[in-house]
C-alpha positions in Angstrom: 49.7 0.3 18.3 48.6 3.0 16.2 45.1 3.9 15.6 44.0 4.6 11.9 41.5 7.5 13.0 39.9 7.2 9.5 38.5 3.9 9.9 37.6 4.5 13.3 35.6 7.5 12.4 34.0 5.3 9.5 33.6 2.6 12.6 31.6 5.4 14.5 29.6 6.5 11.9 28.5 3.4 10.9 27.6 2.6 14.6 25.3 5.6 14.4 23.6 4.9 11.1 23.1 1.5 11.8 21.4 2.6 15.2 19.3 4.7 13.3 18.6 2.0 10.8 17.2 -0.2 13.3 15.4 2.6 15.0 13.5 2.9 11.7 12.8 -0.4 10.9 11.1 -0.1 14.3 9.2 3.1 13.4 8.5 2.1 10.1 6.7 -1.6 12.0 4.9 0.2 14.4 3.4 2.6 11.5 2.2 0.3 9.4 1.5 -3.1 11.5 0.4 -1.7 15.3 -2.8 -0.1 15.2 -2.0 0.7 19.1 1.4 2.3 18.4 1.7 6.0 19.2 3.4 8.4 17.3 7.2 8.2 17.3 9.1 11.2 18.7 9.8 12.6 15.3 6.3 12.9 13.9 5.8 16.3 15.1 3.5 18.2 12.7 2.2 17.5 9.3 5.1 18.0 7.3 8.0 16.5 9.9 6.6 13.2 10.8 8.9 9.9 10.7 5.4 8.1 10.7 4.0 9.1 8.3 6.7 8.8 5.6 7.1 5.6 6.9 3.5 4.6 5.6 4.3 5.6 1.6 5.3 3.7 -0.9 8.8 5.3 -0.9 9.6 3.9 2.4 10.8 0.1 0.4 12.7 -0.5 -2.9 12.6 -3.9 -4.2 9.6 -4.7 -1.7 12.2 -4.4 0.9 11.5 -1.3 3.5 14.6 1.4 3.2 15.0 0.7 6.8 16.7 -2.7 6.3 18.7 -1.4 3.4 19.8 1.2 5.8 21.1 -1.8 8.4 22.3 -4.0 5.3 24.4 -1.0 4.1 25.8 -0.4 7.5 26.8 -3.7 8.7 28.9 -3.8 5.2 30.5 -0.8 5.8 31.9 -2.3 9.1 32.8 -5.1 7.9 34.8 -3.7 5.1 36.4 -1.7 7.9 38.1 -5.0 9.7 38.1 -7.4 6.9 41.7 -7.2 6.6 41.9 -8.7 10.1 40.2 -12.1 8.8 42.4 -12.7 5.7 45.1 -14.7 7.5 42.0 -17.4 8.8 42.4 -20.7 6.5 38.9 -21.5 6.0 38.1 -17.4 5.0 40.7 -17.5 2.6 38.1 -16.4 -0.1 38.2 -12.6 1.7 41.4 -11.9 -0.2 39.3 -10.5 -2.9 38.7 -7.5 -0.8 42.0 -5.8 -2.1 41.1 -2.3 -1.0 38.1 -2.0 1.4 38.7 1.4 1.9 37.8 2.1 -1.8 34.9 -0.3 -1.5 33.5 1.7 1.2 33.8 4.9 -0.4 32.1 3.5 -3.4 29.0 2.0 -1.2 29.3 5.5 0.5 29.0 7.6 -2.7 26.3 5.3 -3.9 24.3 5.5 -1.0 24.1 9.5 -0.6 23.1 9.5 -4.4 20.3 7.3 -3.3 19.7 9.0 -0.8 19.9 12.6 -2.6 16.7 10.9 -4.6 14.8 10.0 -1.6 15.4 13.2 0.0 13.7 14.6 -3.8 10.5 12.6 -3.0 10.5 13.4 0.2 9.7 16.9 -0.2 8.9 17.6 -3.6 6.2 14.3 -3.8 5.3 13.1 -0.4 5.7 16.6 1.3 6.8 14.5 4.2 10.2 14.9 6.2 11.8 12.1 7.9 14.7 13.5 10.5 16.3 10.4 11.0 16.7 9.2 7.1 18.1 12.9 6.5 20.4 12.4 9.3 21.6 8.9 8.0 22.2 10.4 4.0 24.7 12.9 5.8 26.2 10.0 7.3 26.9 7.9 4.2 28.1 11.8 2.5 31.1 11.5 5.3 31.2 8.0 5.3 32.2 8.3 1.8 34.5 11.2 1.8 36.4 9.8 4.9 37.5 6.6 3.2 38.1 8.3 0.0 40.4 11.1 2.0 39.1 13.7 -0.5 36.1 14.4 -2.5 35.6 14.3 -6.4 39.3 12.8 -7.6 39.6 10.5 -5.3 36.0 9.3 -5.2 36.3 8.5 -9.1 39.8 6.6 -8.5 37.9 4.7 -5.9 35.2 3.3 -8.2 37.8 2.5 -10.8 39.3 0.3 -7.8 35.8 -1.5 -7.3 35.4 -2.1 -10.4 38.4 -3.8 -11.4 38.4 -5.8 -8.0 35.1 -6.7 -8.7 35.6 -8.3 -12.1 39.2 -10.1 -10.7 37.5 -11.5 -7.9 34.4 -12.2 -9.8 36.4 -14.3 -12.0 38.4 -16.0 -9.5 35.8 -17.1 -7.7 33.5 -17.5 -10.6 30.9 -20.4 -9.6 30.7 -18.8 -5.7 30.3 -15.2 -7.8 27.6 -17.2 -9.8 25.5 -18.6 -7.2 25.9 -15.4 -5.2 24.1 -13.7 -8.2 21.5 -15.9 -8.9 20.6 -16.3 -5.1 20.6 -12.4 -4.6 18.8 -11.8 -7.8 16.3 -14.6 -7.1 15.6 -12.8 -3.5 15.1 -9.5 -5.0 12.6 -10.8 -7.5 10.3 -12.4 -5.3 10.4 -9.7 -2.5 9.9 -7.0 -5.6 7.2 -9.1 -7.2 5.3 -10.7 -3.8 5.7 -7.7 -1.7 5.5 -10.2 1.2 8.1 -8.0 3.4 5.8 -4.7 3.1 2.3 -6.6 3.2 0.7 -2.8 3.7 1.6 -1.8 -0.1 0.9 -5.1 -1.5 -2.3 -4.7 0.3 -2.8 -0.3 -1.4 -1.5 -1.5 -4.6 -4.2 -4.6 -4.9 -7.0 -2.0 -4.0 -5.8 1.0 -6.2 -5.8 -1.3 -9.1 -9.7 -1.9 -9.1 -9.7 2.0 -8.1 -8.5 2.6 -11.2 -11.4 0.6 -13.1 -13.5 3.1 -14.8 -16.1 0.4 -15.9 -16.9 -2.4 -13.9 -15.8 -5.8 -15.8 -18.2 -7.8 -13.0 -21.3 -5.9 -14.0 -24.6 -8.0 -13.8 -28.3 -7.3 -14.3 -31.4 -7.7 -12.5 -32.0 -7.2 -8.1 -30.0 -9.8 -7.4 -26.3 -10.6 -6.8 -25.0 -14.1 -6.9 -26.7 -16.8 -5.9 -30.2 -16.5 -5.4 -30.3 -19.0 -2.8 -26.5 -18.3 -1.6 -25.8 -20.2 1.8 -22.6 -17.5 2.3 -24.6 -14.2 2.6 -23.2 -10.4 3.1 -25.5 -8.0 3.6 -23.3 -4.8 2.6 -24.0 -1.2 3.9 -22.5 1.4 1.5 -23.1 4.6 -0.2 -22.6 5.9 -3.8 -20.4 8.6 -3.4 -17.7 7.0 -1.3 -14.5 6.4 -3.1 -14.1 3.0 -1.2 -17.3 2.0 -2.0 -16.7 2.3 -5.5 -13.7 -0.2 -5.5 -15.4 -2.6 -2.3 -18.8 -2.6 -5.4 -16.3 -3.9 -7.9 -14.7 -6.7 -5.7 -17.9 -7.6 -4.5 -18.9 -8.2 -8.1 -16.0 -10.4 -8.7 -16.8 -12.5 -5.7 -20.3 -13.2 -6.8 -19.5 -14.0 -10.2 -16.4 -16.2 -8.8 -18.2 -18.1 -6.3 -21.2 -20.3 -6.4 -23.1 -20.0 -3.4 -22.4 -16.0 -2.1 -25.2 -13.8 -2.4 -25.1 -9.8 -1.8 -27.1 -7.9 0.0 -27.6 -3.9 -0.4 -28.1 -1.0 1.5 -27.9 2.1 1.2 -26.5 3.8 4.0 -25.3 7.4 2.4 -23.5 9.8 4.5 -25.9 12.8 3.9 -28.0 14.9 6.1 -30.4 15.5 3.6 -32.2 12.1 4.3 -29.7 10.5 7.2 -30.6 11.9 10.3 -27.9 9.9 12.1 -24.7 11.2 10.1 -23.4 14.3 12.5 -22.7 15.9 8.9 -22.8 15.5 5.2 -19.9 14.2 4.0 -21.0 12.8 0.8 -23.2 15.5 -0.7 -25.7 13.6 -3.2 -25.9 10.7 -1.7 -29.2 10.4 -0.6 -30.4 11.7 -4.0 -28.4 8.5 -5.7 -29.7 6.3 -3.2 -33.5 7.0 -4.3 -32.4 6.2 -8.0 -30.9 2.5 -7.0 -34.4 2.5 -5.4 -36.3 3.3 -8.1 -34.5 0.6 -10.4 -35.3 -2.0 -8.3 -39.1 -1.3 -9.4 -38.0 -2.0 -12.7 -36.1 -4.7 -12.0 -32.2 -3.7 -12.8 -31.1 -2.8 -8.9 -27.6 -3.7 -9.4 -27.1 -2.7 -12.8 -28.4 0.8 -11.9 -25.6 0.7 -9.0 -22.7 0.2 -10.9 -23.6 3.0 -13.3 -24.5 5.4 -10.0 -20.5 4.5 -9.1 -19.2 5.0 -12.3 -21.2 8.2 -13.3 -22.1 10.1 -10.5 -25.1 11.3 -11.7 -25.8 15.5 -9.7 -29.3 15.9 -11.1 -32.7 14.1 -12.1 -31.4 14.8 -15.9 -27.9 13.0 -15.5 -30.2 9.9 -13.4 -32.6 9.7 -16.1 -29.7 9.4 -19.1 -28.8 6.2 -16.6 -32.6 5.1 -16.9 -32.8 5.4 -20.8 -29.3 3.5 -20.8 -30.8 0.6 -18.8 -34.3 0.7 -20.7 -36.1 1.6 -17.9 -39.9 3.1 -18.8 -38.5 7.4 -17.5 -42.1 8.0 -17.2 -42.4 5.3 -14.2 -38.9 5.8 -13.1 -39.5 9.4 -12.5 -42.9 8.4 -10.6 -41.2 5.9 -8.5 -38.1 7.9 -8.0 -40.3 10.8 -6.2 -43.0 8.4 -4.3 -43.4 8.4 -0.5 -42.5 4.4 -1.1 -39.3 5.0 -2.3 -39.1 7.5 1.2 -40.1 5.0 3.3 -37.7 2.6 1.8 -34.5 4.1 2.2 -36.0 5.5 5.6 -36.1 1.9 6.7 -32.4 1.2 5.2 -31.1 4.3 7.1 -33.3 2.9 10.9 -31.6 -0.7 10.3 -28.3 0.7 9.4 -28.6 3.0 12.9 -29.5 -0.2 14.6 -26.5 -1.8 13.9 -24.4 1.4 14.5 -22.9 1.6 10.9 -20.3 4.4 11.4 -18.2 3.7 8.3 -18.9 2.8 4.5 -18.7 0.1 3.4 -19.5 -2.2 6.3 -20.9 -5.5 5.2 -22.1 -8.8 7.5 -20.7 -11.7 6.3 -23.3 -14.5 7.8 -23.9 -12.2 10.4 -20.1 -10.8 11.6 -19.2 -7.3 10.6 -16.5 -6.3 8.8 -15.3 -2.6 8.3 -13.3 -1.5 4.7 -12.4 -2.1 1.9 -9.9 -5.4 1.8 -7.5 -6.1 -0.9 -9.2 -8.9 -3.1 -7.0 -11.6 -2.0 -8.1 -11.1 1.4 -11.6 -10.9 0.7 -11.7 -13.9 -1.3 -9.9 -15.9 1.7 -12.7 -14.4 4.0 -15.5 -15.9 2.0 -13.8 -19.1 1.8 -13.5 -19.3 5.4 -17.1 -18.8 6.0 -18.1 -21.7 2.9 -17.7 -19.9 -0.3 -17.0 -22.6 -3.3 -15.5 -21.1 -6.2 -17.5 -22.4 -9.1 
C-alpha cells in the first residue's frame, strides 16, 4: 500500500502540537489554579517564562484559554487527515461534505499561524513575556499549512477558495444540522466570552480592575461609622491609604455596607511606613503614616470615613493638600490642625499599629470577618458570597 508521506507528516505534526497543547493546558492550570505548583521547565528568566504568560489575559480568547484551542485545532487537523476513511460507514454518511480535507487543513493551517503571528505580537511587544512551547506550536501550524497546500501563496489561496465553496454546498445540504451547529457553537462561545467561567482568574482581575478604575467612590458615606451601627456581621479591616488594593478593597467594602443591612466596618490603620510602624522591615508606602493621622483627626470631627475615601482618591503629600480635604468636608482647619499634630492622635494610631502587630498583619488589606482573617482584595462577587455566608442580609 502506498503511503501518502504528506498526510503522514501532517499526522506527525499534529501529534506534536497537540502534545504541546495539552502540555499547556497543564502549565497554564497549574499557573493560575495551584498555589503549590512550581515553575514549569520553561519559565527560566523574566522574559522566557511559560508561567507567566500563562497568567495574562492573552493566554484565552472567547473566555476559552489558547491552550484548548491549541488541542481543538489539533484534533481537527487529524481528523481531516483520515476522514476519507469513514465516508463509506452508513450512519456517517453526512462526512461526504468534506470534499477536499486537504484544502480544509491548509486553510485551518493558514488561519492558525495568522493567529498565531498576532499572539507572537503581544507576546513581545505588550506582555514582554515569551512562551517556547506556543512559538514552537505557530511553526507547526506554518508547515502544517504549507504541507497540505504542497506550495505556499498560490496554492494557499486556491485552497481557501475550496473551503469556501465546500462550506456553503455542504452548509446548504445539510442546512438544519448546519443551523443547529451554529446556534449551539455560537451559544457556547457567548457564554464562555461573557461568564468567563473557564478562566475564573481573569473574571476574577477584570471584576477588581473595574472598581480600580473608579476615580470617585459612588458608595461614599458620612460620619465614623460604616453600616450598621449595631451590625451582627462585623469586619474589622486593617488597611493603609497608599496601597493600590486598598483603594479598590475601600470601595467594595462601601458597597457591601450600603448593600447589606446588618454588616458593620471596622478601621485601622495599618500603613506600611517606618516613619510611625516600627514593625514594617521597610517603607513601602511612603506617606502613609502622615495620611493615617488625617483619618484620625476627622474622626474628632466626626466624618472618619468620609475623610478616608477622599485620602484614597487624592493622596494628599502635605499638611496643605490634607487641609483642602478638611475645608471640603467642613471641618473647623483651626481644630483639625490641633488634633492632627496632638500626642492623642500619636497614641492612637500607636495603639492601631500594637493591635495590628498582635495579630501579625503582614499584608494590606487584611480584614476579620466575625473574627476569621482574610488576606486581599476579592472580586466583589466573592466578597458578597463571604458575607452571606457568615449572616449578611441584603436589605
Amino acid at each position: 500500500m502506498k503511503i501518502d508521506k504528506n498526510k503522514l507528516a501532517i499526522q506527525i505534526l499534529a501529534l506534536i502540537g497537540l502534545g504541546l497543547s495539552i502540555k499547556l493546558a497543564f502549565i497554564y492550570y497549574s499557573a493560575n489554579y495551584d498555589k503549590y505548583a512550581l515553575s514549569s521547565f520553561c519559565s527560566i528568566n523574566e522574559f522566557i517564562d511559560c508561567d507567566g504568560a500563562a497568567k495574562t489575559t492573552t493566554s484565552q480568547f472567547w473566555g476559552i484559554p489558547l491552550a484548548y484551542w491549541g488541542i481543538f485545532f489539533y484534533i481537527l487537523v487529524l481528523f481531516l487527515s483520515v476522514v476519507n476513511r469513514f465516508k463509506n460507514i452508513r450512519f456517517l454518511k453526512f462526512l461526504e461534505v468534506f470534499k477536499n480535507p486537504k484544502s480544509y487543513i491548509a486553510f485551518l493551517g493558514t488561519i492558525a499561524f495568522l493567529c498565531s503571528m498576532i499572539l507572537a505580537g503581544l507576546s513581545l511587544f505588550k506582555i514582554h513575556k515569551l512562551c517556547i512551547l506556543c512559538f514552537i506550536t505557530y511553526f507547526l501550524d506554518f508547515i502544517i499549512a504549507v504541507i497540505a497546500a504542497d506550495g505556499l501563496f498560490k496554492n494557499i489561496v486556491a485552497a481557501f477558495k475550496t473551503t469556501f465553496v465546500d462550506f456553503i454546498d455542504g452548509a446548504k445540504k445539510y442546512f438544519k444540522t448546519f443551523l443547529v451547529l451554529l446556534v449551539v457553537s455560537t451559544s457556547f462561545l457567548a457564554y464562555s466570552g461573557i461568564t468567563l467561567n473557564f478562566v475564573p482568574h481573569i473574571k476574577k482581575s477584570r471584576d477588581i480592575l473595574k472598581y480600580r478604575k473608579i476615580k470617585y467612590n459612588p458608595y461614599r458615606v458620612s460620619g465614623n461609622t460604616l453600616g450598621a451601627k449595631d451590625g451582627t456581621v462585623v469586619i474589622e479591616l486593617y488597611s493603609d491609604y497608599v496601597c493600590p488594593l486598598c483603594y479598590i478593597h475601600n470601595i467594595m467594602l462601601h458597597q457591601a455596607a450600603k448593600e447589606f443591612n446588618n454588616v458593620k466596618v471596622v478601621h485601622h490603620n495599618y500603613p506600611f511606613d517606618r516613619e510611625c510602624n516600627p514593625n514594617v522591615s521597610y517603607t513601602m508606602h511612603p506617606n502613609a503614616c502622615f495620611m493615617s493621622r488625617g483619618a484620625l483627626a476627622a474622626a474628632k470631627q466626626g466624618n472618619y470615613w468620609g475623610m478616608s475615601s477622599l485620602l484614597y482618591e487624592k493622596q494628599p503629600k502635605n499638611l496643605e493638600e490634607m487641609l483642602k480635604l478638611s475645608k471640603e468636608l467642613n471641618f473647623d482647619n483651626d481644630r483639625f490642625i490641633q488634633d492632627f499634630k496632638s500626642q492623642e492622635i500619636t497614641d492612637e494610631l500607636n495603639a492601631e499599629l500594637k493591635k495590628g502587630a498582635e495579630y501579625d498583619i503582614d499584608a494590606t488589606p487584611t480584614m476579620y470577618i466575625n473574627g476569621d482573617k482574610c488576606v486581599g482584595v476579592k472580586p466583589y462577587y466573592e466578597l458578597r458570597k463571604l458575607l452571606i455566608s457568615y449572616g449578611a442580609k441584603t436589605k
